[in-house]
C-alpha positions in Angstrom: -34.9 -5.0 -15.0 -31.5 -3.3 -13.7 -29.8 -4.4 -10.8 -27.4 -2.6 -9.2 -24.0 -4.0 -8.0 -22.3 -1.1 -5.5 -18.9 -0.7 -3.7 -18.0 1.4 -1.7 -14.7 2.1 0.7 -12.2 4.6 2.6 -9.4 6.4 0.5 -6.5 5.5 2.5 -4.9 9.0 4.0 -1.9 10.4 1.9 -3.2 7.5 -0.7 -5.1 10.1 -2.4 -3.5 10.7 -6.1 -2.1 7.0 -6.2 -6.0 6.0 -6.0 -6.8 8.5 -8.0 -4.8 7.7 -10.8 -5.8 3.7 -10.0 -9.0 4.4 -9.8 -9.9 6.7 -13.3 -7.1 5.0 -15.4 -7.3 1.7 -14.4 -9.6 0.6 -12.5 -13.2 1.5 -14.2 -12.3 1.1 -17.7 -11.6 -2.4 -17.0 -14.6 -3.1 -14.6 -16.7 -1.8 -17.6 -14.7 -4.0 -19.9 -16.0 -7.1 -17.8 -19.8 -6.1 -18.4 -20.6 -3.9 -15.5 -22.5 -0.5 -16.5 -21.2 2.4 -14.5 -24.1 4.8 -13.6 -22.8 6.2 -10.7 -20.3 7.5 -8.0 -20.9 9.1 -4.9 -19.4 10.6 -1.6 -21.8 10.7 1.6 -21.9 14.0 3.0 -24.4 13.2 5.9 -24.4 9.4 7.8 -22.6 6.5 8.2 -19.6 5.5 5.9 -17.1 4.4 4.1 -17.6 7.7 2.3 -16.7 6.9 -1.3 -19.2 4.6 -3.0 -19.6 3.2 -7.0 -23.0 2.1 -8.7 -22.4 0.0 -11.8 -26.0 -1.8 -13.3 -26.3 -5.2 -14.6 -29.3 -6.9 -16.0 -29.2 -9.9 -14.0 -28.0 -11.3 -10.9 -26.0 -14.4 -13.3 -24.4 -12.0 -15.0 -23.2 -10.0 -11.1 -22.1 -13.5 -10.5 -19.7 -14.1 -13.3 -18.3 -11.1 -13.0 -17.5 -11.1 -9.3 -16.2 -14.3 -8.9 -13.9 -13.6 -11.7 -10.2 -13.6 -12.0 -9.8 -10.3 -13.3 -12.1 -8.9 -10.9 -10.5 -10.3 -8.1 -7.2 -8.6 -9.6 -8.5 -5.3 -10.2 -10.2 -5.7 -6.7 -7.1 -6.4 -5.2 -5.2 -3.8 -7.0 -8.4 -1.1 -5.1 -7.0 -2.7 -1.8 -3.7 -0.7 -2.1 -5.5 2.4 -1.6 -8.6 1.9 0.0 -9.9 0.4 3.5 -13.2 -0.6 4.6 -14.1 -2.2 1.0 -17.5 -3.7 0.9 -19.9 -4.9 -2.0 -23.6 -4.8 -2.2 -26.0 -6.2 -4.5 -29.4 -4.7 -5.1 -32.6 -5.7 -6.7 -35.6 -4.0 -7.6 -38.7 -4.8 -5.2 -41.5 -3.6 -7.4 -43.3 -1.1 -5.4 -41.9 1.5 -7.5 -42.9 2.1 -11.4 -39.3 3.0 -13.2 -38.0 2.8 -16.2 -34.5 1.6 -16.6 -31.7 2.4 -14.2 -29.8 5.5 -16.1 -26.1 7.4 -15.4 -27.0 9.5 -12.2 -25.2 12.9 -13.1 -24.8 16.2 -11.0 -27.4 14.7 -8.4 -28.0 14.6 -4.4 -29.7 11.2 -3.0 -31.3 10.7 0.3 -31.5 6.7 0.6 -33.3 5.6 3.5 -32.4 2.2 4.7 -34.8 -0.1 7.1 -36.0 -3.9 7.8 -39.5 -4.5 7.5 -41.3 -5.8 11.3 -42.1 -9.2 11.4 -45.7 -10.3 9.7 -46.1 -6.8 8.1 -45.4 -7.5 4.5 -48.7 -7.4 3.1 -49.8 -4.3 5.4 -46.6 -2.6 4.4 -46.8 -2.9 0.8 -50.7 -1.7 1.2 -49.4 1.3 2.9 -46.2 1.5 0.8 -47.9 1.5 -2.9 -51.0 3.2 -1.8 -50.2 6.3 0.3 -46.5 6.2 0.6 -45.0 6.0 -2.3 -48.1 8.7 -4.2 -47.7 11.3 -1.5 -43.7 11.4 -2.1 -44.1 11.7 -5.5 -46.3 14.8 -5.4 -44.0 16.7 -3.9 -42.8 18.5 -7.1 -38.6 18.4 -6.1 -38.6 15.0 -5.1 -37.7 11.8 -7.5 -38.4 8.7 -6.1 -35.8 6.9 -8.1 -36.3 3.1 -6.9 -37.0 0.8 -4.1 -34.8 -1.6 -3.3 -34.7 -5.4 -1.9 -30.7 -6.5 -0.8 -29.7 -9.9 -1.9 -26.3 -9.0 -1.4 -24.0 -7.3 1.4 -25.2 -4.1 3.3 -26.7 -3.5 6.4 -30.5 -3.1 5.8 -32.8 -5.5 4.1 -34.5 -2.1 1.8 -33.0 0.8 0.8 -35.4 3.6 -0.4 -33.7 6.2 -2.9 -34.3 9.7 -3.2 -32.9 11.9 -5.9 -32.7 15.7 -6.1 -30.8 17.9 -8.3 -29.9 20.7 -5.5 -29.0 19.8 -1.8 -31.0 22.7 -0.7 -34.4 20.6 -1.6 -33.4 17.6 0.9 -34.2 20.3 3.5 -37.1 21.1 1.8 -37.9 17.2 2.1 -37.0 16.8 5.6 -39.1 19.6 6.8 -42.5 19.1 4.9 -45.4 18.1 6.8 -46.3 14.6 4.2 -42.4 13.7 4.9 -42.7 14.0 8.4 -46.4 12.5 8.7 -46.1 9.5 6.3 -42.5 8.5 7.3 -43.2 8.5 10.8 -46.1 6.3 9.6 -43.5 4.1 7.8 -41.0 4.1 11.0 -43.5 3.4 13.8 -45.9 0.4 12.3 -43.6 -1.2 9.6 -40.1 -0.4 9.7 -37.2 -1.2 12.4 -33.5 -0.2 12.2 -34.1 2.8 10.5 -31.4 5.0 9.3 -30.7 7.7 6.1 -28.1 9.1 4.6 -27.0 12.1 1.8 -25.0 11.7 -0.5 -24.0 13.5 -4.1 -22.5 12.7 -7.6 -18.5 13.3 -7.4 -16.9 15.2 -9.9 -14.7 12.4 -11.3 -18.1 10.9 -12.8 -19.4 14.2 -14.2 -17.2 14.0 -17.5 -16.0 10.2 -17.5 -14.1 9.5 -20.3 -14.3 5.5 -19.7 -18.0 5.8 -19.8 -17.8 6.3 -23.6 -15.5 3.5 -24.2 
């Protein structure tokens, strides 16, 4: 079962190619040296920021531990703080609505994460609704992966985050405007859900050919 540990943060203005440089060189070679697996990076184009965010997958939330409240984590952390603002870290684990396979490198993608806290004494009726009409309606839309559902243990701002993944930006249109989106998620919004928010983002270059991934 993957778990995923995520950062994400503000370059500092006129910071750019020190961070850069930080960032590629030093940075995520040594984060992957400690035992994280990088899968992703990301820059939000629609919503709420910081803008830049990391994904690195771990198999357990021990192992998330060890490597957070490390020394040389807090160092290489620390080092980040020279050229970024807004830091934050969140921690996510997999609620099991979702069938999925293992948690792979997210190349060349678009996602459309949906973020929300369930009402109180819905659990049972949401997880009905979820698993049974939700979740099968989304996935027969042919464009659309529904990558994972996620519980947060850790950080953030919602208690689930929902994540889409599409391969071309033009198809989160095509998501937003079909007539099962709109039904079901108004569904989800009105009788489950509060605090309700979304977000796109896509795959940044620097992770498209990384060289410390095949260290």
């Amino acid at each position: 079962m993957s778990l995923l540990f995520a950062q994400y943060w503000d370059v500092i203005e006129e910071k750019e190619d020190e961070y850069a440089g930080y960032f590629n060189d030093t940075y995520l070679p040594a984060i992957a040296a400690l035992g994280f697996v990088p899968v992703g990076g990301y820059y939000v184009e629609i919503g709420f920021g910081p803008r830049t965010i990391v994904v690195f997958s771990s198999e357990s939330l021990d192992e998330i531990s060890r490597i957070i409240t490390g020394g040389d984590f807090r160092g290489l952390t620390l080092g980040l703080k020279k050229f970024v603002a807004n830091l934050n870290n969140l921690v996510l684990e997999p609620q099991g609505t979702v069938k999925t396979g293992k948690y792979g490198v997210q190349r060349s993608v678009w996602k459309f994460n949906q973020y929300y806290n369930l009402k109180p004494e819905v659990k049972e009726e949401y997880e009905r609704f979820f698993v049974d009409e939700y979740i099968p309606k989304m996935e027969k839309i042919s464009f659309v992966k529904v990558t994972n559902c996620w519980n947060v243990i850790l950080g953030g701002f919602s208690d689930i985050v929902l994540e889409f993944t599409f391969r071309e930006p033009e198809d989160i249109g095509r998501l937003v405007r079909n007539e099962d989106y709109l039904l079901y998620t108004g569904r989800l919004k009105r009788e489950y859900v509060t605090n309700y928010t979304n977000r796109v983002f896509r795959s940044t270059q620097w992770f498209r050919e990384p060289k410390w991934f095949r260290l």
